[in-house]
Structures are given as structure tokens and as C-alpha cells.
PDB file of N, CA, C and O in Angstrom:
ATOM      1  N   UNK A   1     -18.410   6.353  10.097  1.00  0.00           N
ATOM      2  CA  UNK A   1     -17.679   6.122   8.863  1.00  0.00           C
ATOM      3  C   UNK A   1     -16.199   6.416   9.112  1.00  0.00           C
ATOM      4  O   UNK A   1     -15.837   7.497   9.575  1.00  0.00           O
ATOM      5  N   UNK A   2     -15.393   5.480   8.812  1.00  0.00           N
ATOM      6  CA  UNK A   2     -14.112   5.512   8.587  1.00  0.00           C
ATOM      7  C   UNK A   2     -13.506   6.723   7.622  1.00  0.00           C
ATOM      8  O   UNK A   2     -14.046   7.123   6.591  1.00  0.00           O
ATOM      9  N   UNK A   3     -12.503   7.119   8.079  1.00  0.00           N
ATOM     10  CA  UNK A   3     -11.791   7.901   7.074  1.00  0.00           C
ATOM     11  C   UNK A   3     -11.220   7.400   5.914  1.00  0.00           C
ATOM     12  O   UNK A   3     -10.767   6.269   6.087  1.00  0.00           O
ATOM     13  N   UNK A   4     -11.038   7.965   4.472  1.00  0.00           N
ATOM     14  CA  UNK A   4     -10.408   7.341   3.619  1.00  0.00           C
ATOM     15  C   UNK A   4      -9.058   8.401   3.077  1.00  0.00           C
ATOM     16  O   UNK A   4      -8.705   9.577   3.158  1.00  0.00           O
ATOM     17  N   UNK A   5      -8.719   7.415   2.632  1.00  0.00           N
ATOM     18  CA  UNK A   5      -7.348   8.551   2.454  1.00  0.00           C
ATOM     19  C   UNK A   5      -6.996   8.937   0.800  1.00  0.00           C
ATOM     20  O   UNK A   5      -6.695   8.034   0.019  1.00  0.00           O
ATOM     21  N   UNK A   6      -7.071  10.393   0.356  1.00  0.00           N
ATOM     22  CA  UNK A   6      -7.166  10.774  -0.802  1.00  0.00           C
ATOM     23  C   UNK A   6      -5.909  10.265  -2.129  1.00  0.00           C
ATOM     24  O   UNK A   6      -6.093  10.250  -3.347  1.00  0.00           O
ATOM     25  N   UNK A   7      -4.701   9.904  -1.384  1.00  0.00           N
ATOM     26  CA  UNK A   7      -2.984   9.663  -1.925  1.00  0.00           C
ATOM     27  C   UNK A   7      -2.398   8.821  -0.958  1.00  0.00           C
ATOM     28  O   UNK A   7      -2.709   8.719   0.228  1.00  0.00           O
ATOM     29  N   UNK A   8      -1.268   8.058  -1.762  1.00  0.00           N
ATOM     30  CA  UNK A   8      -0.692   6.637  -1.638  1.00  0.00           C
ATOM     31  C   UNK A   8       0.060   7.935  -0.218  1.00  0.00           C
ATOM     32  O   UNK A   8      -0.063   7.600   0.960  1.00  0.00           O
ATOM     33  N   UNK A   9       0.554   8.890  -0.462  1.00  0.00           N
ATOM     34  CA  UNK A   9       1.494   9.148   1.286  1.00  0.00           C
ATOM     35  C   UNK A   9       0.393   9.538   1.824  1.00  0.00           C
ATOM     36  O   UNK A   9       0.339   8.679   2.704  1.00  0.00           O
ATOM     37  N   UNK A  10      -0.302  10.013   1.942  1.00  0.00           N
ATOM     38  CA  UNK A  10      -1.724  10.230   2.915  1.00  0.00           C
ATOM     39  C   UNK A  10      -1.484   8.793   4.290  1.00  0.00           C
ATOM     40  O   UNK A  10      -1.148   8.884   5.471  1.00  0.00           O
ATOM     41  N   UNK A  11      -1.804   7.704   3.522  1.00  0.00           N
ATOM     42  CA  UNK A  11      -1.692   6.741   3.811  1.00  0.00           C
ATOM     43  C   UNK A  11      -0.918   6.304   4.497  1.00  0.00           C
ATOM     44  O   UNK A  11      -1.014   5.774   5.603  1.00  0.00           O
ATOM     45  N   UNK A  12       0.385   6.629   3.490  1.00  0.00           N
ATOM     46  CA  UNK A  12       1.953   6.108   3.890  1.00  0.00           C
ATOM     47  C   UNK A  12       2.263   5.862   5.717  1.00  0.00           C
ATOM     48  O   UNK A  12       2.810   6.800   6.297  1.00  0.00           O
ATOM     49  N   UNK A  13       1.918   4.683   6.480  1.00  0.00           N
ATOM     50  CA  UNK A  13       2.593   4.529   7.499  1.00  0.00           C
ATOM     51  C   UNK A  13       1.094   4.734   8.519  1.00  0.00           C
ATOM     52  O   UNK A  13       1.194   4.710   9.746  1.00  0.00           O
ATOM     53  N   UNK A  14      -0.097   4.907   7.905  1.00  0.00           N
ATOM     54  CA  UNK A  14      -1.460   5.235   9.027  1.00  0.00           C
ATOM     55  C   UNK A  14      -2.773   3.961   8.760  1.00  0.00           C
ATOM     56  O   UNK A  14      -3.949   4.212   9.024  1.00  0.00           O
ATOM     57  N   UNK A  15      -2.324   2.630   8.213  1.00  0.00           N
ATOM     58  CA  UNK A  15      -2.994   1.762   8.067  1.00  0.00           C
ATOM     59  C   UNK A  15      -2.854   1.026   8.817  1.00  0.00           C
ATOM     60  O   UNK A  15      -1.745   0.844   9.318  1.00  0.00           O
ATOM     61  N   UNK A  16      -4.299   0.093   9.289  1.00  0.00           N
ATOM     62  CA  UNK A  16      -4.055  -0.745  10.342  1.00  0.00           C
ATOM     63  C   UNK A  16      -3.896  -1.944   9.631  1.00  0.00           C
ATOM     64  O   UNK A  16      -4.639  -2.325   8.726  1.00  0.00           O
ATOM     65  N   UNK A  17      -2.887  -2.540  10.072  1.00  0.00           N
ATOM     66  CA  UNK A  17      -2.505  -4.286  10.093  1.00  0.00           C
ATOM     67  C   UNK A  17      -3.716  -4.473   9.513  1.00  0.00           C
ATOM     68  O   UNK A  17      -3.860  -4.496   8.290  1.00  0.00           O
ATOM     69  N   UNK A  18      -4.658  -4.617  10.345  1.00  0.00           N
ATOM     70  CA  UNK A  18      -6.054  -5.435   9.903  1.00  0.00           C
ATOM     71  C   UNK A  18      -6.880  -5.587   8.503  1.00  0.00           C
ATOM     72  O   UNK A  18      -7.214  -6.609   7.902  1.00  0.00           O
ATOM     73  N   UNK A  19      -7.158  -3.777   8.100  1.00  0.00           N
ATOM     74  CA  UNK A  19      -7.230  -3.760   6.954  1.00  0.00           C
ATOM     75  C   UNK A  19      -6.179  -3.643   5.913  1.00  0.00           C
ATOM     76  O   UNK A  19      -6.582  -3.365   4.783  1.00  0.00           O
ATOM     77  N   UNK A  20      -4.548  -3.850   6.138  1.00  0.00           N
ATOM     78  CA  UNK A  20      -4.169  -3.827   4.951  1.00  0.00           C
ATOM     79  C   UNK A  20      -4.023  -5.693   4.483  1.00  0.00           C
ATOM     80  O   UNK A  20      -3.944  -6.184   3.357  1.00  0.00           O
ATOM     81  N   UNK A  21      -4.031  -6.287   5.656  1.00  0.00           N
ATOM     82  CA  UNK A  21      -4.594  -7.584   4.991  1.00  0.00           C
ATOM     83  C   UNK A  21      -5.569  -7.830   4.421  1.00  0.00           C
ATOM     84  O   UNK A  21      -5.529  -8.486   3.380  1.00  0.00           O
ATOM     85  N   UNK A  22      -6.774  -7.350   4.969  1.00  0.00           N
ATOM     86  CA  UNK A  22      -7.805  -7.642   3.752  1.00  0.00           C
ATOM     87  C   UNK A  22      -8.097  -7.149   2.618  1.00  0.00           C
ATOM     88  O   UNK A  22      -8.906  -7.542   1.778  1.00  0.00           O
ATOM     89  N   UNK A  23      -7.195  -5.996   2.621  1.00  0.00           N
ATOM     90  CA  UNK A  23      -7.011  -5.694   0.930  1.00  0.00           C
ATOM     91  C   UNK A  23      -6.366  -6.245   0.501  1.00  0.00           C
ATOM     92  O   UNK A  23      -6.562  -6.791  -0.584  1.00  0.00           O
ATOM     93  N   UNK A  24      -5.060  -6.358   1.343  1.00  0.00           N
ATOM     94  CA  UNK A  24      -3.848  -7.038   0.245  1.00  0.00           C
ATOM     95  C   UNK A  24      -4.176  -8.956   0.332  1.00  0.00           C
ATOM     96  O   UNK A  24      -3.309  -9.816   0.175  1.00  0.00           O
ATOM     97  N   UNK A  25      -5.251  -9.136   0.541  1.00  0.00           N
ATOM     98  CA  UNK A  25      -5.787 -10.736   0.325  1.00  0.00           C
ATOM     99  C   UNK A  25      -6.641 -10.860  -0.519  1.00  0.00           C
ATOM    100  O   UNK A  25      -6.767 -11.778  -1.329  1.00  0.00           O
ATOM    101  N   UNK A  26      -7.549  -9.546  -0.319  1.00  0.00           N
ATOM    102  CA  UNK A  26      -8.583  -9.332  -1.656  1.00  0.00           C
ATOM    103  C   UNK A  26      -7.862  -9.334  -2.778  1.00  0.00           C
ATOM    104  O   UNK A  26      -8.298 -10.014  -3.707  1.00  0.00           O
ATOM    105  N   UNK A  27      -6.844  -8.730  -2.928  1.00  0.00           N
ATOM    106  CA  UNK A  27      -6.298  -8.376  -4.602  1.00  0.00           C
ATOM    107  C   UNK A  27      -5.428  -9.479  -4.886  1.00  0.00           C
ATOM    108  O   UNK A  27      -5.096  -9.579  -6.067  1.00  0.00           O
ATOM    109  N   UNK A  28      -4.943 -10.405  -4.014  1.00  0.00           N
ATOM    110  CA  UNK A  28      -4.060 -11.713  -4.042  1.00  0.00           C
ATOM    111  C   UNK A  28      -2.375 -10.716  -4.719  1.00  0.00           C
ATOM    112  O   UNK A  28      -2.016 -10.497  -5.876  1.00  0.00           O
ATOM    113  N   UNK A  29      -1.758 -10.360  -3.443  1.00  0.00           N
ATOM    114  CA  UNK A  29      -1.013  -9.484  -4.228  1.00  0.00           C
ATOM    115  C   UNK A  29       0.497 -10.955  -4.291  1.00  0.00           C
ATOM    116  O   UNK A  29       0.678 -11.841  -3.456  1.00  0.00           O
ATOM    117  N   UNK A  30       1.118 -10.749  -5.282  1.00  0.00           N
ATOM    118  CA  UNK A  30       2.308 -11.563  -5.121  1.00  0.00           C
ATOM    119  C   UNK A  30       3.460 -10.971  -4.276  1.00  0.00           C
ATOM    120  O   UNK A  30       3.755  -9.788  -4.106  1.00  0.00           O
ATOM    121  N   UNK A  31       4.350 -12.711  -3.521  1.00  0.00           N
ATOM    122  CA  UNK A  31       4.801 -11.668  -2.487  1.00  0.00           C
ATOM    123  C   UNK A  31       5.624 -10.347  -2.595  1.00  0.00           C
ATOM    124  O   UNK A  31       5.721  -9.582  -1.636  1.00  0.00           O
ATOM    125  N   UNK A  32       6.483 -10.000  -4.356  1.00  0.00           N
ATOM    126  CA  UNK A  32       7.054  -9.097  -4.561  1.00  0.00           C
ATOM    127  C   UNK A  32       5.833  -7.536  -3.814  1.00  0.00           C
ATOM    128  O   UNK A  32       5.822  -6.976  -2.718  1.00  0.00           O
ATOM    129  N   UNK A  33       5.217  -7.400  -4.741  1.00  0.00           N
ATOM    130  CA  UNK A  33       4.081  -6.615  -4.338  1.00  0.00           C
ATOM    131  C   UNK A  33       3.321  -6.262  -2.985  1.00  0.00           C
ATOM    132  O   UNK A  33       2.883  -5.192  -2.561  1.00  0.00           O
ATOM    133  N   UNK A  34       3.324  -7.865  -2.333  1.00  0.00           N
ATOM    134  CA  UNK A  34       2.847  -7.536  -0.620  1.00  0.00           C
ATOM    135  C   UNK A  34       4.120  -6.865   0.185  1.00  0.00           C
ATOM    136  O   UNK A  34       3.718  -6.336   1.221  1.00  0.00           O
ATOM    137  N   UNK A  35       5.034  -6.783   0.065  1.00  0.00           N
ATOM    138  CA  UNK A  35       6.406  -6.743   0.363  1.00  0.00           C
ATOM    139  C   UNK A  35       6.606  -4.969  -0.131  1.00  0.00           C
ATOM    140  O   UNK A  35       7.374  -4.262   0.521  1.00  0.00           O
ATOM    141  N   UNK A  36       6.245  -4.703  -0.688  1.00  0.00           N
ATOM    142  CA  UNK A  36       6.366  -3.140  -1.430  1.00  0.00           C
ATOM    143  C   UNK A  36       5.424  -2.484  -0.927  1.00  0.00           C
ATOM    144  O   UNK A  36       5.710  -1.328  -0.612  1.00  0.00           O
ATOM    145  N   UNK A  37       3.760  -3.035  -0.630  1.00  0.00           N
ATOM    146  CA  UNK A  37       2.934  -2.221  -0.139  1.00  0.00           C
ATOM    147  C   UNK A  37       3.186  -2.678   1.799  1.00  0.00           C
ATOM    148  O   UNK A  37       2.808  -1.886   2.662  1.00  0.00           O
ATOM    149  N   UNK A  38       3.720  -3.755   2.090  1.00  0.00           N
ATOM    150  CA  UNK A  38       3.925  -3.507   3.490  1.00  0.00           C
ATOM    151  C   UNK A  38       5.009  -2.434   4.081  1.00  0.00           C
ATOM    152  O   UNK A  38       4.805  -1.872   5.158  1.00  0.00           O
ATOM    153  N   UNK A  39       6.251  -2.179   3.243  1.00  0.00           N
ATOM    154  CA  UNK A  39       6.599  -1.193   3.745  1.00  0.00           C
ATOM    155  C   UNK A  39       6.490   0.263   3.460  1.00  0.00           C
ATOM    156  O   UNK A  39       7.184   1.099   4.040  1.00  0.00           O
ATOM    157  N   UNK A  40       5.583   0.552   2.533  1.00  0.00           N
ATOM    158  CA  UNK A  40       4.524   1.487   2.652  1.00  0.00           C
ATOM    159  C   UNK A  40       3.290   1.941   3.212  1.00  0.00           C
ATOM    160  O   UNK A  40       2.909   3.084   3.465  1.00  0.00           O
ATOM    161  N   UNK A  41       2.693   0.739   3.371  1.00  0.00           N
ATOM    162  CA  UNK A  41       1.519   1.639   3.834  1.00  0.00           C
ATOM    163  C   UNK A  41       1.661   1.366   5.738  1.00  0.00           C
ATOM    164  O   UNK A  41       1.297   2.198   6.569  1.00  0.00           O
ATOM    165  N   UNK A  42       2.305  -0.067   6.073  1.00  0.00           N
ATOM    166  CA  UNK A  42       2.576  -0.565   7.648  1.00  0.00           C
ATOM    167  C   UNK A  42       3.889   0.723   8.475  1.00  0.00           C
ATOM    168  O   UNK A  42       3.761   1.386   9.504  1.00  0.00           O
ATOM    169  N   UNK A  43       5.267   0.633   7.314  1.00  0.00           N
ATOM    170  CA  UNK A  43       6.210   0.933   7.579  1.00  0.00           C
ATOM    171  C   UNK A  43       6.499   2.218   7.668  1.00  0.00           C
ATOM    172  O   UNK A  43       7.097   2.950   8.457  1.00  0.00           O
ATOM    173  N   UNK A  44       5.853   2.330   6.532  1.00  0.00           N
ATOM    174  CA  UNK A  44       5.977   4.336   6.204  1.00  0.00           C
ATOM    175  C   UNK A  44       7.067   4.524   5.666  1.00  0.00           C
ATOM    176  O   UNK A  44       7.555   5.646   5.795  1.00  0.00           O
ATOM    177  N   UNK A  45       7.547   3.859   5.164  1.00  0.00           N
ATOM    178  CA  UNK A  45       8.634   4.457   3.644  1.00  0.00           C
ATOM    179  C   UNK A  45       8.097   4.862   2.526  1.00  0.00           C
ATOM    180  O   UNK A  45       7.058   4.569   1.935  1.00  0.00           O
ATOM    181  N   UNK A  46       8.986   5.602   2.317  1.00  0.00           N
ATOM    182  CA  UNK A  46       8.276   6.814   1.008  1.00  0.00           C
ATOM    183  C   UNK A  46       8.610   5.563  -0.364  1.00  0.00           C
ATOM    184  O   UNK A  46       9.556   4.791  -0.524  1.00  0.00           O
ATOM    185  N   UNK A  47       7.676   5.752  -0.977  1.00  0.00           N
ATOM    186  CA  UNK A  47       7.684   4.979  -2.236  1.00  0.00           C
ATOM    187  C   UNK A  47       9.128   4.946  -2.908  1.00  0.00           C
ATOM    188  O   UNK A  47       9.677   3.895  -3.239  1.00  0.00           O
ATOM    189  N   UNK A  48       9.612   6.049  -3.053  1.00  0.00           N
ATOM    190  CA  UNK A  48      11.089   5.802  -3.705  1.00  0.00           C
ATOM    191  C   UNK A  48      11.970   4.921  -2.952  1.00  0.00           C
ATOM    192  O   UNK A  48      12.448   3.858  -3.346  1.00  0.00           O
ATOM    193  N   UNK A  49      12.116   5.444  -1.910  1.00  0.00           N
ATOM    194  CA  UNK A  49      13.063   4.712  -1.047  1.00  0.00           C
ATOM    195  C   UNK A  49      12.736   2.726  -0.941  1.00  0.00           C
ATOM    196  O   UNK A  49      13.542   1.827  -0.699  1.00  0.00           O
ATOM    197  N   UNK A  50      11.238   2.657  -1.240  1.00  0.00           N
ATOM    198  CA  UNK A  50      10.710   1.264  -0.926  1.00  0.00           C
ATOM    199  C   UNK A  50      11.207   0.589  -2.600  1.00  0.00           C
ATOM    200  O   UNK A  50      11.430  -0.581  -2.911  1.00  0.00           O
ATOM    201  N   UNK A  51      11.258   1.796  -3.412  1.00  0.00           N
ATOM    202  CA  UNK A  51      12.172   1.117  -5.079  1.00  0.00           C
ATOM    203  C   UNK A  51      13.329   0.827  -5.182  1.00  0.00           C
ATOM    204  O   UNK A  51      13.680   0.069  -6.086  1.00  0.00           O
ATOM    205  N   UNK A  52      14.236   1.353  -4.284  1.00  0.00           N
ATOM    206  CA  UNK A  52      15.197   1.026  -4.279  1.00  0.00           C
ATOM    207  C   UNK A  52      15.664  -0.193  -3.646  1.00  0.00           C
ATOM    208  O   UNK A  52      16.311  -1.066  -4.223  1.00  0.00           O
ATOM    209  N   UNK A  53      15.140  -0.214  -1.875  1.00  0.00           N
ATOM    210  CA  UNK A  53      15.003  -1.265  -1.228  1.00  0.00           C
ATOM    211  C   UNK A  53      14.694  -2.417  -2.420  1.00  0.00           C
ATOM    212  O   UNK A  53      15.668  -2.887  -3.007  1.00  0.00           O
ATOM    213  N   UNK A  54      13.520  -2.811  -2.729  1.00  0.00           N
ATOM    214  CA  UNK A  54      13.056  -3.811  -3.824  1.00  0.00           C
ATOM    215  C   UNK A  54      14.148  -4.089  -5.035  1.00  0.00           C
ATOM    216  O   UNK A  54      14.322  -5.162  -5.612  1.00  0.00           O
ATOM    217  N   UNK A  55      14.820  -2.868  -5.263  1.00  0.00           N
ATOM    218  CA  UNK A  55      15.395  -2.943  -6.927  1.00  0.00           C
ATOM    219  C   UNK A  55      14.250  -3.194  -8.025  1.00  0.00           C
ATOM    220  O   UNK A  55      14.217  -4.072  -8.888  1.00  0.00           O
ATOM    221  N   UNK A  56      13.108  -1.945  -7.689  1.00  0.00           N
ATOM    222  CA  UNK A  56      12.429  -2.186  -8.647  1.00  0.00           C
ATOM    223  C   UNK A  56      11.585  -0.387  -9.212  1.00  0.00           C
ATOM    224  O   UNK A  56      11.328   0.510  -8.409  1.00  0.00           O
ATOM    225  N   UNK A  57      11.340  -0.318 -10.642  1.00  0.00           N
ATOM    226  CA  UNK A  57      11.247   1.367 -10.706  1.00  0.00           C
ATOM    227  C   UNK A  57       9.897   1.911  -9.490  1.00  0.00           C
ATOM    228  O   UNK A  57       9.069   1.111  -9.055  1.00  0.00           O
ATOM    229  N   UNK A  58       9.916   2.942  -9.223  1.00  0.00           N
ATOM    230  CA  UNK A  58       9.395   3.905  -8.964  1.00  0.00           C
ATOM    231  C   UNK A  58       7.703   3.377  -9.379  1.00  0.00           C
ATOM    232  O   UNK A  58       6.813   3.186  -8.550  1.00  0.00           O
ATOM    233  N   UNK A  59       7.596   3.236 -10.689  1.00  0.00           N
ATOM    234  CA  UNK A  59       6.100   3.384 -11.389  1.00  0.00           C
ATOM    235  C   UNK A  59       5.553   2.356 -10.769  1.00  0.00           C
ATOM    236  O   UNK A  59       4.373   2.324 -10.422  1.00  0.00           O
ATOM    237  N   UNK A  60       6.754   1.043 -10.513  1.00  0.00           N
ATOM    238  CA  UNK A  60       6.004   0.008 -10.238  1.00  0.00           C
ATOM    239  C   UNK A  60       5.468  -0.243  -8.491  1.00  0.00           C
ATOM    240  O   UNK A  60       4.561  -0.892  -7.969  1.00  0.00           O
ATOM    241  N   UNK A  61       6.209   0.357  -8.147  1.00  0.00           N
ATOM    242  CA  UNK A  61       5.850   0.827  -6.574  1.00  0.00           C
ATOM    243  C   UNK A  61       4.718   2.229  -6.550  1.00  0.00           C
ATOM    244  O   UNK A  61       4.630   2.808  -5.467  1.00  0.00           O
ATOM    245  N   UNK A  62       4.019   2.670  -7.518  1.00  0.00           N
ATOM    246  CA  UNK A  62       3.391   3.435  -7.147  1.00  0.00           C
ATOM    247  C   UNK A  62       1.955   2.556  -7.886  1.00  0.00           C
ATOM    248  O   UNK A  62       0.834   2.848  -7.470  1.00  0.00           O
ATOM    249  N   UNK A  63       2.094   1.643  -8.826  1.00  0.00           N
ATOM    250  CA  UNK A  63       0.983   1.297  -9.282  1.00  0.00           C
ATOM    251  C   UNK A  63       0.441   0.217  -8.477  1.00  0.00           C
ATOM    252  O   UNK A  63      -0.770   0.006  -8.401  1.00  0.00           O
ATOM    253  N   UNK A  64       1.594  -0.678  -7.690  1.00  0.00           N
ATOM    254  CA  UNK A  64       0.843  -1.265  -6.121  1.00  0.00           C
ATOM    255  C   UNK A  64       0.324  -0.604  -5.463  1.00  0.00           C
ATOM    256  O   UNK A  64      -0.808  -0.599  -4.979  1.00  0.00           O
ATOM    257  N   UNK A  65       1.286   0.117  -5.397  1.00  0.00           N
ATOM    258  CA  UNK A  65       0.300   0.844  -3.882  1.00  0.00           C
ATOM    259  C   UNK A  65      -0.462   1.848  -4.233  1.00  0.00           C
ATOM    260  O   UNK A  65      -0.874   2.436  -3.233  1.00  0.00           O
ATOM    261  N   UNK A  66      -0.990   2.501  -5.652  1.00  0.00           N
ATOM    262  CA  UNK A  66      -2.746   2.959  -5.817  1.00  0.00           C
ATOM    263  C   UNK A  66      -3.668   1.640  -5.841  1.00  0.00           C
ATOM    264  O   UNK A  66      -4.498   1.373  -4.971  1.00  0.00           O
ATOM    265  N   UNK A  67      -3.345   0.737  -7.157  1.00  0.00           N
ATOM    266  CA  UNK A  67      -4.089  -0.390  -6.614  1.00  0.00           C
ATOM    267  C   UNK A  67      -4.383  -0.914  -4.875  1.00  0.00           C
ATOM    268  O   UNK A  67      -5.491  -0.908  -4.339  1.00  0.00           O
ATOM    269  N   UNK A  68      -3.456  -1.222  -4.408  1.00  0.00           N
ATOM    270  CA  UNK A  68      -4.148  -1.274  -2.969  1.00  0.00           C
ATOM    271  C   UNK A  68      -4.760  -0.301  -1.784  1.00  0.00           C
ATOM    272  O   UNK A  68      -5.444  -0.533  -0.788  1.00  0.00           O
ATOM    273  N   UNK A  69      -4.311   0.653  -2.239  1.00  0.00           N
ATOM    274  CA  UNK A  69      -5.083   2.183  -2.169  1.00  0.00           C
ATOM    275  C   UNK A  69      -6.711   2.090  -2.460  1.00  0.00           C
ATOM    276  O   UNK A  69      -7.660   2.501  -1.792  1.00  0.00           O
ATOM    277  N   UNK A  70      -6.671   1.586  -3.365  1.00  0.00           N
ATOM    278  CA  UNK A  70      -8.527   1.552  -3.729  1.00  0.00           C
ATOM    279  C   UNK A  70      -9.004   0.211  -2.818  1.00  0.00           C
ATOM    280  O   UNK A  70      -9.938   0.459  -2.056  1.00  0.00           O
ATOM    281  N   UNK A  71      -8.607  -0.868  -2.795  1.00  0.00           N
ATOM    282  CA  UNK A  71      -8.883  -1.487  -1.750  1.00  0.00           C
ATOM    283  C   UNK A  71      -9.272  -1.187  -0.796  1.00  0.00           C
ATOM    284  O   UNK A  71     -10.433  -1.087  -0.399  1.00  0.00           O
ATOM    285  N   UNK A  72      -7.763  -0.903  -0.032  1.00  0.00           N
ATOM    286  CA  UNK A  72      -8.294  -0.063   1.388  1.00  0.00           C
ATOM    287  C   UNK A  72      -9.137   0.985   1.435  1.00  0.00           C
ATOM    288  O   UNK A  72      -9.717   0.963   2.520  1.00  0.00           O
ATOM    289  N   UNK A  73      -9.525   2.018   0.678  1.00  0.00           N
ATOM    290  CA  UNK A  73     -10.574   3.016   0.531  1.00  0.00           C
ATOM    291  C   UNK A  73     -11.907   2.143   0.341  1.00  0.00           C
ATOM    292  O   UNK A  73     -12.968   2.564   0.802  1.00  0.00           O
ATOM    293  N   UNK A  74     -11.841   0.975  -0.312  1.00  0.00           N
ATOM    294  CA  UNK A  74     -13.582   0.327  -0.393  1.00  0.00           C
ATOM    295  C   UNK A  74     -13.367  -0.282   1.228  1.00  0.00           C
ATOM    296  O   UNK A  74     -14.406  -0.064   1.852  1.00  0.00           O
ATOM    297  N   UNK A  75     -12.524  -0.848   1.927  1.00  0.00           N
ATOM    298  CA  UNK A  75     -12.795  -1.414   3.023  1.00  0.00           C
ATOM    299  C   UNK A  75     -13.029  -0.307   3.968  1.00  0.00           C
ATOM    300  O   UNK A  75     -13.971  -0.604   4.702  1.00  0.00           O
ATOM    301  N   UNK A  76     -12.427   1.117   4.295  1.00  0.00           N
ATOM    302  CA  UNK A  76     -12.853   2.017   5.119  1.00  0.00           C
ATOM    303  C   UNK A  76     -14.338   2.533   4.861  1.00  0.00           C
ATOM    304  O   UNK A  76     -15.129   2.509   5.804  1.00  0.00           O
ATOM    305  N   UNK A  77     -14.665   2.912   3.840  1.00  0.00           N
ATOM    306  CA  UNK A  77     -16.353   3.660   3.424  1.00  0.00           C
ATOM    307  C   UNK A  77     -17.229   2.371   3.981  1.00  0.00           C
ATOM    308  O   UNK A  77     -18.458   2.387   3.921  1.00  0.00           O
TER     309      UNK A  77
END
């Protein structure tokens, strides 16, 4: 069994390519959104810093990347 990771920085920067595509294909993310969780969960930028990059709040970079958070947690178990 794969490890799953409890929080969006847990994560932050320890996902493989592989599965964050098939989450982020499962959830059909738009590219704003694939773009916010790639340089979070691939890149390892801290969520704030990835809001600013974007020009977009905080909440909305954290509610991608729990949503794809549960993804990737059903694809690791």
C-alpha cells in the first residue's frame, strides 16, 4: 500500500507526475486550476506564493489543491 498524505503541504512537491495526472484528468481540472495544482503538488510552491504567481486568492488555491488531494489519496490506497 501506497502512502497517502494527510495535508495539501504534506504533499506539496512529493507527487509523482504519474499520479497527479490521473487525478488531475479524473476531476477534468481547467487549465487555470491544473496550472495551480502543478506548481504545488509537482513544483513545491507553497500555496500562497502559487496565489500570487496566478493572481488569484489564497482560498482558491487551497480548495484545488484539497480537491485534488482527495484524488490523489483515492489513487494511492
Amino acid at each position: 500500500m501506497s502512502r497517502t498524505f494527510e495535508t495539501v503541504s504534506a504533499a506539496c512537491g512529493r507527487v509523482s507526475r504519474a499520479v497527479f495526472a490521473k487525478a488531475a484528468r479524473r476531476r477534468s481540472l481547467s487549465f487555470e486550476s491544473y496550472r495551480i495544482a502543478d506548481e504545488v503538488f509537482l513544483k513545491g510552491y507553497r500555496q500562497a506564493t502559487v496565489a500570487r504567481h496566478a493572481g488569484v486568492s489564497r482560498q482558491r488555491v487551497h480548495s484545488v489543491c484539497r480537491e485534488l488531494l482527495e484524488e490523489i489519496n483515492k489513487h494511492l490506497q
